[in-house]
N, C-alpha and C positions, 0 to 999 in steps of 0.2 A: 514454497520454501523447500529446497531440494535438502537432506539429508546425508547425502555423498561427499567424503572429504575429497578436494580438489586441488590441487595446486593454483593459486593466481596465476594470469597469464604473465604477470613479471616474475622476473627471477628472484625476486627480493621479496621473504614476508613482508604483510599488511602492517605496519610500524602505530602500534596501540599506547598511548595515553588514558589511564585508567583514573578516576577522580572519586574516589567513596572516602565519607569518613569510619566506615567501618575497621578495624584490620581484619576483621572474621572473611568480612566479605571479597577485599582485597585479596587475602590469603588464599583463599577457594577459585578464585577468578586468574590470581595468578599460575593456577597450578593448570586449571584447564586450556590458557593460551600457552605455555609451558609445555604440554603435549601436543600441542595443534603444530605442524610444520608449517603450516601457512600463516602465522602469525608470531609478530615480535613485540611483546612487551618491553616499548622503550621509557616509560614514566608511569609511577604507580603516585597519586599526589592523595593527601587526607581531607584537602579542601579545594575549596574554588581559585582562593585566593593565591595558593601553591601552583595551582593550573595555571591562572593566567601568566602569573611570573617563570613559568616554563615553558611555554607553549610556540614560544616564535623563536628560541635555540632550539629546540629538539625536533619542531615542525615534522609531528605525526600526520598520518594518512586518514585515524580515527579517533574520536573523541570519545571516551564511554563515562558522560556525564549523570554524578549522582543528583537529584531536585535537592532533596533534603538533608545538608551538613550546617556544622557551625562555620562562624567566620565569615564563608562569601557562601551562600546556595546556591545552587545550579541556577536555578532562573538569571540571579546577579551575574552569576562569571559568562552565561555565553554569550551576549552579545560581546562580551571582552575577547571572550575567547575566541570568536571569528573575526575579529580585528586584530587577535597577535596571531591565529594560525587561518588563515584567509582560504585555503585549499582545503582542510581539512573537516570532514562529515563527524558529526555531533549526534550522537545517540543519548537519549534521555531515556533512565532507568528511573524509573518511577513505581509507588506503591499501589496494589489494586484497590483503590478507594475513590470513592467521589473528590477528594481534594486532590489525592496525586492527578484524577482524571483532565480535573482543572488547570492545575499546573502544566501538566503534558501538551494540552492543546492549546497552552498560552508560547511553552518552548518550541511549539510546532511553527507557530505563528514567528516566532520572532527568527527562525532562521539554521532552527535542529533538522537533520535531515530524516530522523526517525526515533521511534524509543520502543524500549521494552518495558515488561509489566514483571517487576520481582516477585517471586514467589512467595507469599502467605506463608507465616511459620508451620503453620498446619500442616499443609500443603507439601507436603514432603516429596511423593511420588511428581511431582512438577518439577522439581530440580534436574532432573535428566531435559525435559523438553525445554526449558530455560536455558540449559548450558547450548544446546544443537541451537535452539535460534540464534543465542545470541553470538554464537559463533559463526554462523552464517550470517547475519546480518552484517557483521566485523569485517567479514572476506566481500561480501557483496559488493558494500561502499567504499573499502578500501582499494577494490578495482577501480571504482571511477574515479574514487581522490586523486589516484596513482598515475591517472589515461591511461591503462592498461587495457588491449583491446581483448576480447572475451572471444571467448569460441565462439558464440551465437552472434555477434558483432562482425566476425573474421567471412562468416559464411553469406551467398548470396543471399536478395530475396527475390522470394518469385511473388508477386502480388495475384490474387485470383480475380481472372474478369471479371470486368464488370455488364453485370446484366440488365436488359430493361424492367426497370419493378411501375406498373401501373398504377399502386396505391401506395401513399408514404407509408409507414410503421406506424402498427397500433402503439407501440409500447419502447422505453428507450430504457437499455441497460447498461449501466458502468460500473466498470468494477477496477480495483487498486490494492496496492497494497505500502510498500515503502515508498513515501515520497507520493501520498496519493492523499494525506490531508491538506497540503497545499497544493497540488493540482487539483485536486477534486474542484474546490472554491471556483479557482481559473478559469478552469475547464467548464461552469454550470454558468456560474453570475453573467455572463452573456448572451448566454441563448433561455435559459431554463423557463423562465417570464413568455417567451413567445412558443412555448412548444406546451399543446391542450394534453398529449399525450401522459401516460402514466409513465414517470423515472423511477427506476428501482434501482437502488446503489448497494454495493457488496464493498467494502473498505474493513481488513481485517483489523480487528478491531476486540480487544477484550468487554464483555461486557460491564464495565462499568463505565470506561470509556465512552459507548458508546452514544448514550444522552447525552452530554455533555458535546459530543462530536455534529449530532446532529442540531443542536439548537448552535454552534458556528456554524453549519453551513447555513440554515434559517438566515441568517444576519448576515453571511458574506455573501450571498444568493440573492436576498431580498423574496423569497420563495417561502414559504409553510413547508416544514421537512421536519418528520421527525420516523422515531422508530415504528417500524413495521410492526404492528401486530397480526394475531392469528384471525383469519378469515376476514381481513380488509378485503373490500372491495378492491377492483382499478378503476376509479373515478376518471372524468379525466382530470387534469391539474393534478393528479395527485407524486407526491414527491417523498417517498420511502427509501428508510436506511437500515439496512440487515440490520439486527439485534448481534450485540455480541453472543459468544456461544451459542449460536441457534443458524443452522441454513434457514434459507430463504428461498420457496419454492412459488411457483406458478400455478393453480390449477382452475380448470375450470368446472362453473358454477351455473346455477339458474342465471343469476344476474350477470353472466360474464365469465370475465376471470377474478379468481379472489389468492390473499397470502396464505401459504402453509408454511407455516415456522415448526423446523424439529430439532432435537439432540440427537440424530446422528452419528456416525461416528467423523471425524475430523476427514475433511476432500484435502489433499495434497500437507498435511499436516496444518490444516486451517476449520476453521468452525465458528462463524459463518465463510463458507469460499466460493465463490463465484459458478465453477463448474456446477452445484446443483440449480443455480438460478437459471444460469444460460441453459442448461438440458432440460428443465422441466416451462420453460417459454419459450423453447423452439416447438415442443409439442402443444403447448397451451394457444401459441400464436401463430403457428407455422411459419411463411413466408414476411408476412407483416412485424416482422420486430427488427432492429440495430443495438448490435453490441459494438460498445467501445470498453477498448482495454488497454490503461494507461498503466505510468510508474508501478512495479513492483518488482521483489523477487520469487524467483522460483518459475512454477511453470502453472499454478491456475487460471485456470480458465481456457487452455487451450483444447483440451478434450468438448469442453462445452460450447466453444465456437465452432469445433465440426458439425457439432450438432445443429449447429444454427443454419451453418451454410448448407447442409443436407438437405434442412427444411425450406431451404429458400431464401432462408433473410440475408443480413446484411452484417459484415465486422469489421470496423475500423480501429486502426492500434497507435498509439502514442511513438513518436518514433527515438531511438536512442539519444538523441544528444540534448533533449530536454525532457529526457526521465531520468532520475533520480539514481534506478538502478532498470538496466532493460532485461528483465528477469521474463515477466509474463505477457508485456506485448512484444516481447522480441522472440519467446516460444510460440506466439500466434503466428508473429510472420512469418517465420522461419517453418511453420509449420503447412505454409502455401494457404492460410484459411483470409489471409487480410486481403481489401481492396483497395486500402490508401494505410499510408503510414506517414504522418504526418506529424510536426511540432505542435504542440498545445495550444496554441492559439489558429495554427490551421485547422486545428481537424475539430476544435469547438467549433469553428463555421460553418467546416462541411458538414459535421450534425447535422446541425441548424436545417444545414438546405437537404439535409437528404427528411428530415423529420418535418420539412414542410410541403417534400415532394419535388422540389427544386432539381435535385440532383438524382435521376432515376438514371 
């Protein structure tokens, strides 16, 4: 998640539909896209049921849906609300709790393009990194609501050959961020069952969220996944999902390789991020590993697929027109580190065949 105020690449701000029943929070949210030039606050609504009934005249670029109001709640109004604004990306603001977690990954499911985590009244000092996300998050998806084409979209790609690898990958790495709790699913539930290999998954993700996240993929997968603890083995079968707040490292062990979960301080304003998974398993694995890097914003995980391809291995990227937002596999490619760039359903396959050796 890049930090940099930026113009969209349309001439026209990101056209914002805001849905809280708060006014505090409305008020505050209004004053920050208020400053933003990249963005226009065209509807501020107190309920869901206000949203639907405005959503298909004003037909905004973004949704910034609250879960919990009176009247219609979030959960209720968005399947409406992708039926009166059919183009327009839906972000669910949700509380840091076990139930909003629940909620979130039920809106994920039914057709929200991404959500935030409001900040804890406590929590004061969050309110600055609250505002930067979720105002990049706003510009991010309002580019592709828009088909506004991005710098990083405008620019070649150069793919890096491909070389002969004589043993498949010990170990398969994915990692996501917006629009990577419905690809993720996608992307696993077809191959994940026939690959013996250890999957380690980085999906930025707050920690309470993240239980929650990993027992849906369990059941969309049809796989055993759940959070990564500290000094797991890599079994083979085995299918781990970063902890929120905590990177996820690689190292090795008598037995192998084993997990190293830390605090950190936050890779690319993310915590768990990808970059320290992919650098510390390209030393752990050397040549034997595959990184895949699907839907997100920003730019993780591109620092850590040099590192991969340094060591030898292998990185395959999600390609723009079926990510969400081409934030972090469009930094890989663009960055010459990819050997295919593919739509989600291709490049689950080519997985498949590179992790069974197929595709050396």
């Amino acid at each position: 998640m890049t930090a940099a105020l930026r113009q969209p690449a349309s001439s026209r701000p990101v056209r914002i539909m805001l849905v809280d029943d708060s006014a505090i929070v409305r008020g505050f949210m209004r004053r920050w896209i208020d400053e933003d030039p990249r963005i226009e606050l065209v509807k501020a609504c107190s309920d869901g049921a206000q949203a639907v009934a405005e959503a298909a005249n004003i037909r905004p670029d973004v949704i910034v849906l609250d879960i919990e109001m009176p009247n219609m709640d979030g959960l209720t109004a968005l399947p409406q609300l992708r039926k009166a604004a059919p183009d327009a990306r839906i972000v669910m603001a949700s509380t840091l709790t076990a139930a909003g977690a629940l909620q979130t990954v039920k809106a994920l499911a039914l057709g929200a393009s991404d959500f935030i985590a409001k900040p804890q009244a406590s929590a004061f000092g969050s309110v600055d990194s609250y505002r930067r996300e979720l105002l990049e998050k706003i510009v991010a998806l309002g580019e592709r609501a828009g088909n506004r084409l991005t710098a990083a979209s405008s620019a070649p790609i150069k793919l890096r050959p491909r070389t002969l690898h004589t043993s498949p990958p010990a170990a398969l790495l994915v990692a996501a961020s917006t629009g990577g709790p419905t690809a993720l699913p996608a992307f696993l539930a077809p191959i994940a069952n026939r690959i013996d290999a250890p999957i380690l998954i980085v999906q930025h993700m707050p920690a309470a969220f993240t239980p929650v996240f990993a027992e849906k993929l369990e059941s969309a997968i049809g796989k055993h996944c759940r959070e990564a603890r500290e000094g797991d083995t890599l079994a083979p079968g085995t299918m781990l999902l970063a902890p929120g707040d905590k990177h996820m490292r690689v190292a090795r062990c008598p037995a192998g390789r084993m997990i190293h979960l830390d605090q950190g301080p936050p890779v690319n304003y993310c915590r768990p991020a990808a970059d320290p998974l992919f650098e510390t398993a390209a030393a752990a694995f050397g040549a034997r590993v595959l990184c895949v890097v699907l839907t997100g914003m920003g730019h993780d995980g591109r620092a850590g697929a040099g590192k991969i391809v340094e060591a030898g291995g292998r990185v395959i990227v999600q390609d723009e027109s079926s990510s969400v937002v081409w934030g972090m596999p469009g930094a890989v490619a663009q960055a010459g580190y990819a050997e295919a760039v593919k739509p989600l359903k291709e490049l689950s396959q080519l997985a498949l065949r590179m992790m069974m050796g197929e595709a050396a």
